[in-house]
N, C-alpha and C positions, 0 to 999 in steps of 0.2 A: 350972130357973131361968127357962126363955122356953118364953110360948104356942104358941110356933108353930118350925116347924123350925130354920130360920135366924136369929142374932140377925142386930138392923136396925142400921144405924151412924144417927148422928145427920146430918144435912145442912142444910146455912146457903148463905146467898147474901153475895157479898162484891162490892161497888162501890168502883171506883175512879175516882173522880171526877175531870176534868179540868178548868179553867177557863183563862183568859186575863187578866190583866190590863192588856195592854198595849204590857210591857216582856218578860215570859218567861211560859214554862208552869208552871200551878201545878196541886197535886193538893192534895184535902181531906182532911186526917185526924182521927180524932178519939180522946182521950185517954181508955186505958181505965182506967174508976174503981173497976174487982173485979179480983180474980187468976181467971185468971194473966193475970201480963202486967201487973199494978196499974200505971198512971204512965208504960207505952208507948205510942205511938201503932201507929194501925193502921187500916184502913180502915172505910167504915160501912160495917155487916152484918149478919146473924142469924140464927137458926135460921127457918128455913121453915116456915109452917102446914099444916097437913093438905090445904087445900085449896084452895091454892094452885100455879101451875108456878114456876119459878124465875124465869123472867119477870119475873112480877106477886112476886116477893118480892125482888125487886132494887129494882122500881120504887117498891112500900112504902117500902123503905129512901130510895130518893133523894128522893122527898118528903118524908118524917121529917126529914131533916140539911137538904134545901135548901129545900122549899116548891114545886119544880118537880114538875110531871107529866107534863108535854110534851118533856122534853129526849132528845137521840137518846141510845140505849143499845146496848150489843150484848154476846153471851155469847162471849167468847175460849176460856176453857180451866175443866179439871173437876183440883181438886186432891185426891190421894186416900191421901198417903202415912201409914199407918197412925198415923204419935206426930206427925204435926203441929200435933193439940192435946192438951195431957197429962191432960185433963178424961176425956175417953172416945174413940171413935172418930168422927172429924167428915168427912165430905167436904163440900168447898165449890165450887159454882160461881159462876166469878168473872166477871163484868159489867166496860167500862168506859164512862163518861156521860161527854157532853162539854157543857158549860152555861156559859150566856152569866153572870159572874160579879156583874155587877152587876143583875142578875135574880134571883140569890139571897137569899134571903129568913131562912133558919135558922130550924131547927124546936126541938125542946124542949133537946134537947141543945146548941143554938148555944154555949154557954160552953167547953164540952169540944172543941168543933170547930176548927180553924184550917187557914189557906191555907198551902202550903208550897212556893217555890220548887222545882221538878223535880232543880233539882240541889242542896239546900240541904236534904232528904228528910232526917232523924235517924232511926237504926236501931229496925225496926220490931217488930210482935208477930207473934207465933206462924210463918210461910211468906209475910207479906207482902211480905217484899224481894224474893222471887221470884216472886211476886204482879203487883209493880209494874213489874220488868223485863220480865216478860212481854207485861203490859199496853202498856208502851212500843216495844216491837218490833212487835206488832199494831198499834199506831196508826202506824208509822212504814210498816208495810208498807201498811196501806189508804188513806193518805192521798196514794199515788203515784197510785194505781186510781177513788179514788171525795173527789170535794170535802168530805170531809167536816171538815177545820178549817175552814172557815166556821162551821160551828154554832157556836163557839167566840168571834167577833166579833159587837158590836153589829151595829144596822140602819145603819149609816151610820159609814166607819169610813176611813186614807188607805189608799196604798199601803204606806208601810214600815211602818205595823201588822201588815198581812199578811203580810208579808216576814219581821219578827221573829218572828211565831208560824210560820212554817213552817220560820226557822234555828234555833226554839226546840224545837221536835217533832223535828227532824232532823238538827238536831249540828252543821249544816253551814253555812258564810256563802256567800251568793251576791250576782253585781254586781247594783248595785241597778239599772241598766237594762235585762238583759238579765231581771233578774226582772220588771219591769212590762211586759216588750216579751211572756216569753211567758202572764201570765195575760190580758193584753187579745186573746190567740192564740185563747185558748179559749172566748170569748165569755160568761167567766161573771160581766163585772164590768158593772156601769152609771156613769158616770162622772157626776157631779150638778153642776148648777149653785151650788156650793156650798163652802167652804173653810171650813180651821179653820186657826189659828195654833198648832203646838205651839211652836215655838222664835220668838225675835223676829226672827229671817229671813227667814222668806221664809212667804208661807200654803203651807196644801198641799192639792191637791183632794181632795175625798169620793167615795168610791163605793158602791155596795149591789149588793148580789145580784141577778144576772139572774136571777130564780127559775124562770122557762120552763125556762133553757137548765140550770141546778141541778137539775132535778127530772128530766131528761132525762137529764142525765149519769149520774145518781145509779141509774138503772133501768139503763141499758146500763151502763155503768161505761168508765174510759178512765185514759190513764198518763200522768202529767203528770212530765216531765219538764224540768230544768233543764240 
């Protein structure tokens, strides 16, 4: 039955995409249109080319679904449990992207695709609810260590933006003074001559990325604590 001594399993790349809008964390899914799984959602993915690393077949994918090629990515975890897909034998290495959302663009699939609040997720296909808890635990542990929810925020954005996507990633509410007292600690913020009105109260200042001290941290790494 096989050319060669050992059969091969099939292997795909699965991205879990994050974005922000604002208000909370949202993850991209897209609705599968074959079985198994007809009519579930699940993450973007796919079997891997020949000649390809998982890498570059994670990144395939986030282009295909978003139009981005630049967005940060990283490989968390290798799923490998034998009937995870009832097709044949699949192992997937799973990615997760964090992309500024109104930078998204949709690729051929955009109709099947949709945003979905992180805690408003509908039961998924095939391992991806373990998938995305996974994915959600990695970002909550790296985001203590290295700035990476910024990638997640426009160029120009206030502080309770920030605020909200880091109690949105992290479960947690924090004062909103002593959160502005310790990111302006860390020297990662630039304060702009500049305001926006969200509410008819009061303006609120803008900030942007120190990118010096960003790209510094980002190489050493450091624990940002509340």
């Amino acid at each position: 039955k096989y050319c060669y001594k050992y059969p091969h399993p099939a292997v795909t790349t699965d991205c879990v995409i994050f974005g922000f809008d604002g208000r909370e964390l949202q993850v991209l899914l897209i609705e599968r249109g074959i079985e198994p799984f007809k009519g579930k959602w699940a993450f973007p993915g796919g079997f891997l080319k020949m000649d390809e690393t998982a890498r570059e077949g994670a990144l395939r994918e986030l282009k295909e679904e978003t139009g981005l090629e630049n967005a940060y990515i990283e490989q968390f975890n290798t799923y490998s449990d034998p009937w995870r897909d009832p097709r044949e034998r699949v192992i997937t290495i799973a990615h997760y992207a964090l992309v500024r959302i109104q930078e998204v663009k949709g690729g051929d699939d955009a109709a099947k695709a949709q945003w979905f609040p992180i805690d408003k997720v509908p039961q998924l296909a095939f391992d991806h609810d373990k998938i995305l808890r996974d994915a959600m635990r990695k970002l909550r542990e790296r985001i203590h260590f290295e700035p990476i929810g910024f990638e997640l925020l426009p160029e120009k954005f206030t502080m309770k933006e920030i605020q909200i996507l880091y109690e949105s990633i992290l479960g947690v509410k924090f004062d909103r003074r002593n959160f502005a007292k310790k990111m302006m600690h860390y020297e990662l913020l630039n304060q702009l001559d500049e305001t926006v009105r969200p509410t008819a109260k009061r303006d609120a200042l803008l900030y942007s990325f120190n990118k010096e001290n960003y790209e510094l941290f980002k190489k050493k790494g450091f624990q940002l604590e509340f």
